[in-house]
N, C-alpha and C positions, 0 to 999 in steps of 0.2 A: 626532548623534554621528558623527564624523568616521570611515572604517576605519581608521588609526593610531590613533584612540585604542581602539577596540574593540580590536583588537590587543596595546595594551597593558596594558589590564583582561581580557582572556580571551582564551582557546584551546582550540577543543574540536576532536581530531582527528577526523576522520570514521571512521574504525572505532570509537571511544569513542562516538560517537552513533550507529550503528548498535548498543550493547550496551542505549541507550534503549529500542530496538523490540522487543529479544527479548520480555518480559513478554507484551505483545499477542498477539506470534505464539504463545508456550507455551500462553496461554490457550486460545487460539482451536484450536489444536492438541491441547488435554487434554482439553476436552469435544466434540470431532468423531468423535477417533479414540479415546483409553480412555477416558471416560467413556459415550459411545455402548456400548464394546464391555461394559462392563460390565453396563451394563443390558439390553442385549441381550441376556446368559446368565442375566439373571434373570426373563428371560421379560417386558421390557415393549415392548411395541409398534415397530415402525417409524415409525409415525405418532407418535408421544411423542416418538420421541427423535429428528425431524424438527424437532419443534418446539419444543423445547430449544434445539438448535443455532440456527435460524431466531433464538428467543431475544438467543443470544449476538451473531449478526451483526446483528438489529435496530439499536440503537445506533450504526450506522457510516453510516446510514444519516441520521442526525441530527450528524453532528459539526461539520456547521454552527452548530450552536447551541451545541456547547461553545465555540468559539473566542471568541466575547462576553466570554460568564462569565468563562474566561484572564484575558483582554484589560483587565479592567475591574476587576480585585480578585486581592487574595496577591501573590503572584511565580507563574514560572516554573516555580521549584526546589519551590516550599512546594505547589503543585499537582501536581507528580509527586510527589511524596515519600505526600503526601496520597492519591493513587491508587493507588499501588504497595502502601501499606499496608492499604486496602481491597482490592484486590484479593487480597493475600495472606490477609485474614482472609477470604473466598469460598473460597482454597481449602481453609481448615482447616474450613469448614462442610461442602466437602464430604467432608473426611474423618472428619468426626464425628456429622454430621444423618442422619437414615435418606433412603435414596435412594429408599426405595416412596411419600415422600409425592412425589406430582407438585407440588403445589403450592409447598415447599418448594425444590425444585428449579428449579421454573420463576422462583423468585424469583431464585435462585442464579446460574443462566444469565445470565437480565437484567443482575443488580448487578454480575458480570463482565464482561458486554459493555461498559457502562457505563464503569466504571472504566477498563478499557483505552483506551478513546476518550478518555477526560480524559487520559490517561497521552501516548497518543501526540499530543495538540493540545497538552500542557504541552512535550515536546519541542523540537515543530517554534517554539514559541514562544520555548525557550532557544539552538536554532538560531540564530535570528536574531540573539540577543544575542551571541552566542560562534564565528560560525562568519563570515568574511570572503567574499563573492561570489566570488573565485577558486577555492572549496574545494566550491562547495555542490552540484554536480554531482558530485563523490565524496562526500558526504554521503547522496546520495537512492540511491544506488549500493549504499554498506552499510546504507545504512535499509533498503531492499530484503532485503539480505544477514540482516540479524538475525531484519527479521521474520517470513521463509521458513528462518533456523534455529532460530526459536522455536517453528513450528510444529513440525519436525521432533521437537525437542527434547521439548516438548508432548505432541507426538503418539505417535512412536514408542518414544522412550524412557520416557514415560509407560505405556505399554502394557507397552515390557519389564518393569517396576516392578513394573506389575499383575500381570503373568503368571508373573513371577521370583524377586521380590523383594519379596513380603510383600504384595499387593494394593494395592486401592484406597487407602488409609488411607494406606500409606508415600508413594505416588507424589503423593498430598494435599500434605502435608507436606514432601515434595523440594520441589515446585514452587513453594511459599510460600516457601520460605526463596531457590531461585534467583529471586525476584520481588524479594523484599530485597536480594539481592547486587547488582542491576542499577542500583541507588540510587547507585554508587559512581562512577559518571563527574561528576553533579553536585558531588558531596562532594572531589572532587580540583579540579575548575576554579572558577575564580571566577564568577559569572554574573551581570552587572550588571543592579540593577533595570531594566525597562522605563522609557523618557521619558513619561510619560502625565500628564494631568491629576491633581488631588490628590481629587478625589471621585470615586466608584461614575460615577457620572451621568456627569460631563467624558468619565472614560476609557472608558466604553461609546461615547459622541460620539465620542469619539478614533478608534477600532477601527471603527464606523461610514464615519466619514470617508476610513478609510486604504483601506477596501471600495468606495467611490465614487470614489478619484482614482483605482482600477485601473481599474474600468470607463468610466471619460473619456478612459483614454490609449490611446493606438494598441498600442505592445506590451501592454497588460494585456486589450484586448477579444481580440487574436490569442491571448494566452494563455489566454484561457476558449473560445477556436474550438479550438484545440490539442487542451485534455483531454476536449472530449466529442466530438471525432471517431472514427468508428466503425471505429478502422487500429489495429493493435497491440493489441487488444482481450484474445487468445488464448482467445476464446470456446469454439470448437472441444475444447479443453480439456474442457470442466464437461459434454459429452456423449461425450467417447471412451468411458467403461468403457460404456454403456448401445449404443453401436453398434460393440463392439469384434468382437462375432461376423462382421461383415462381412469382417473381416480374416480369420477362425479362431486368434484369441489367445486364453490360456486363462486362466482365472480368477485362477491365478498368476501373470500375464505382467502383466495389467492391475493387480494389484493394487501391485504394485512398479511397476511404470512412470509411473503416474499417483498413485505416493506421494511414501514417499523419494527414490526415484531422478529423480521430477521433478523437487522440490526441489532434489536436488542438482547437476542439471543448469543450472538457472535462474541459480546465484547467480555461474559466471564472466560470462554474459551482463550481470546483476546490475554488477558492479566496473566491468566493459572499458567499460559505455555509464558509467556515471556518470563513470569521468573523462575518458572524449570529449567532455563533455558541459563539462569545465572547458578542454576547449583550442580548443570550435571552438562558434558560437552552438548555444543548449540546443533550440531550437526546431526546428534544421535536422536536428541529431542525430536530434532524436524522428523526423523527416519519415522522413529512410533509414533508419530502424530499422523500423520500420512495414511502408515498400515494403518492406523487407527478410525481414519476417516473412510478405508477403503472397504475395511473388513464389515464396517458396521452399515455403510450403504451399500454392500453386497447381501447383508441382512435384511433390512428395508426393506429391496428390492423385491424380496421373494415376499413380502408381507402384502396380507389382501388389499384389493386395491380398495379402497374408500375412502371416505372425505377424512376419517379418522385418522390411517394409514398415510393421508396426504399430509395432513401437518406435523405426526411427527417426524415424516423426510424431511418435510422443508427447513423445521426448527434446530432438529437434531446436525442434518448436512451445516447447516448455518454456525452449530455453536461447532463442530467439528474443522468445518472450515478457517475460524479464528485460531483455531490451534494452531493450523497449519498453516495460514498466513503471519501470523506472531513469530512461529518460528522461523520461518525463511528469512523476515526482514531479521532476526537477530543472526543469522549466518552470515545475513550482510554485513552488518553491523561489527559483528566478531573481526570482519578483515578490513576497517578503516585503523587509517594510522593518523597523527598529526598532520602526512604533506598528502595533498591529493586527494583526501575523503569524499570532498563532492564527486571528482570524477571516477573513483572507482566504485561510491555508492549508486552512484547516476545509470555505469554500465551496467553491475549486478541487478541495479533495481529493474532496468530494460529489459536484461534477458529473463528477470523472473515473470514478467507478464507476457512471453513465448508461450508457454506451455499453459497457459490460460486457453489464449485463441488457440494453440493447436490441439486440443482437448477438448473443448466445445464446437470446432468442426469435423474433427473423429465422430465423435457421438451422437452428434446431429444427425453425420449420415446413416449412422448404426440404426437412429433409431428410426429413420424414414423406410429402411429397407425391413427392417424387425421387429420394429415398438420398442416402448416406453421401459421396457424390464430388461429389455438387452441394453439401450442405451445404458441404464443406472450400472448393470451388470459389466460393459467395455469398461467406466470410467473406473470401477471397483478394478475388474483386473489390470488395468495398465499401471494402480496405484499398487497393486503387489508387487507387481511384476517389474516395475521401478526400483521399488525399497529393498528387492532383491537382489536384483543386478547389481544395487549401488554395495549395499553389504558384501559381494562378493568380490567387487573392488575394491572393496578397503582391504578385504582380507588378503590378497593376491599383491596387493602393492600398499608392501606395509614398510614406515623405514628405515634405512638400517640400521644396525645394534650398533649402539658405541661400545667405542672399542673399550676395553678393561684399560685404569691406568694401572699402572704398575707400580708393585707396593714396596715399599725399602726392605733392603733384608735388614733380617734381627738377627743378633747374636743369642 
């Protein structure tokens, strides 16, 4: 399908498909922050409600495997519609199941995580059908955008619900019905079937094949080097509150800083990279955004330690690290095609939360054997020392010239 004709069968603006991601993020956002806090006052474990959450992010860890299923059966549309509605009935379980049965709950967690992963591979699958290559670096910009105000959303306001407005049961119940409301970008745009074969079989082949011509082409192997390199990670992040005493920040300062106030700091980074990202190649963006984040929290680092010093790491690493998550998702993005999007967005999206975890237990150890100023200072160099390696791979295997055609002689 030609982009003029996609074009003239659909149009999905990119802030309309960043209102896809909110669901996920709410989720992922309701059972961290109030559903945690709830049980928490009802006297259950930190360990339970460890692994609850654990639960919920399990699932994302597999979304490779939802991309097939997409790819190969329904639509698009009829798969998010399909998840969003499971998802919404999870949350009315858990405004109506008892929350002391663990096991009930530990099911609840699951079928959420679950859901949200089909939700956001049904997406990126209708992305492709409805969003033209010139756009799709502001696409991954507000994808970004929604799924960090879902958590918020999720999270925070979820919590005010609880603590304000009638407890757990109402905040249930809001978030189900904003799970619904989110349904309404596909329901305005038109979204053309997928081109796939006409059986289960062909179009799993299909979405296969579309995962094998990446990995044979030269920009598709660069773009799976891209998302698990260890630059932009914002590892450092997932241990601030646990080494904030280093600083003398207090329980309050941490607490907003590495919340809300992250989040909200992240999402202009979030916008600015993703439409850099449609006016100049996706791949180079990612590169300065990286060094970008690495040079400047290797400055940081060397800054006095104090309460002061503390938040602008955390704020600063926070809107740095939207940079660098915006761009990665648009190098995803950059290599979906009509057949197989889910399943090759589903693998890229996997291998890029690699270098997350392997980043944050680098640094961990760094810092347990060294402190808090080595730690910041490994994740600064492994993000140089990434954007270098990778720059000197492009230059080293670069491809080859076409050949000159050959000009008619003149008289």
């Amino acid at each position: 399908m030609s982009e003029k004709r996609l074009q003239r069968r659909a149009a999905m603006s990119p802030p309309l498909y960043g209102v896809l991601f909110l669901p996920s993020g709410m989720c992922q956002g309701f059972i961290t922050v109030a559903l945690g806090y709830v049980l928490a006052r009802q006297g259950v474990s930190v360990g339970v409600i460890a692994g609850l959450v654990g639960l919920r992010l399990l699932p994302e860890t597999w979304s490779f495997l939802a991309g097939p299923l997409i790819d190969s059966c329904l639509t698009s549309v009829l798969w998010y519609v399909l998840s969003i509605l499971a998802l919404a009935c999870c949350s009315v379980g858990f405004a109506f199941l008892p929350l002391q049965d663990s096991a009930l709950m530990a099911t609840l967690c699951l079928a959420s995580g679950i859901t949200a992963v089909l939700s956001n591979s049904a997406a990126v699958a209708a992305l492709a059908l409805t969003t033209l290559d010139a756009v799709r670096g502001a696409c991954a910009g507000w994808r970004q955008t929604g799924f960090l105000g879902g958590i918020g959303v999720g999270g925070g306001g979820a919590l005010w619900l609880v603590t304000h407005a009638g407890g757990l049961r109402v905040a249930s119940l809001v978030l189900a019905v904003l799970y619904l409301l989110c349904i309404w970008p596909l329901l305005i745009v038109r979204v053309p079937p997928a081109p796939r074969s006409a059986t289960v079989r062909g179009a799993a082949r299909d979405a296969i094949g579309a995962l094998w011509r990446l990995l044979r082409s030269r920009p598709g192997i660069l773009a799976v080097i891209v998302v698990t390199l260890p630059a932009g990670a914002g590892a450092a992040a997932n241990l601030l509150p646990a080494v904030s005493g280093d600083w003398h920040a207090s329980a309050d300062m941490v607490a907003s800083l590495t919340g809300v106030l992250a989040g909200i700091a992240s999402i202009p980074g979030c916008i600015t990279s993703g439409y850099l990202c449609d006016r100049f190649p996706r791949r180079t963006v990612y590169m300065w955004c990286a060094l970008l984040a690495a040079v400047v929290e290797g400055i940081l680092a060397l800054a006095p330690r104090t309460p002061v010093s503390f938040a602008a790491l955390a704020l600063v690493n926070s809107a740095l690290t939207g940079l660098a998550y915006s761009s990665v998702v648009a190098v995803i993005y950059d290599r979906l095609d009509l057949v197989g999007a889910a399943t090759v967005g589903g693998v890229l999206g996997s291998l890029s939360n690699v270098p997350v975890v392997l980043v944050t237990m680098i640094i961990g150890a760094v810092q347990a054997r060294f402190g808090s100023v080595a730690m910041l200072l490994a994740e600064a160099g492994l993000g140089i020392a990434s954007v270098a390696s990778y720059a000197l791979l492009v230059l080293a295997w670069r491809p080859p010239a076409a050949a000159p055609v050959p000009q008619p002689a003149t008289s």
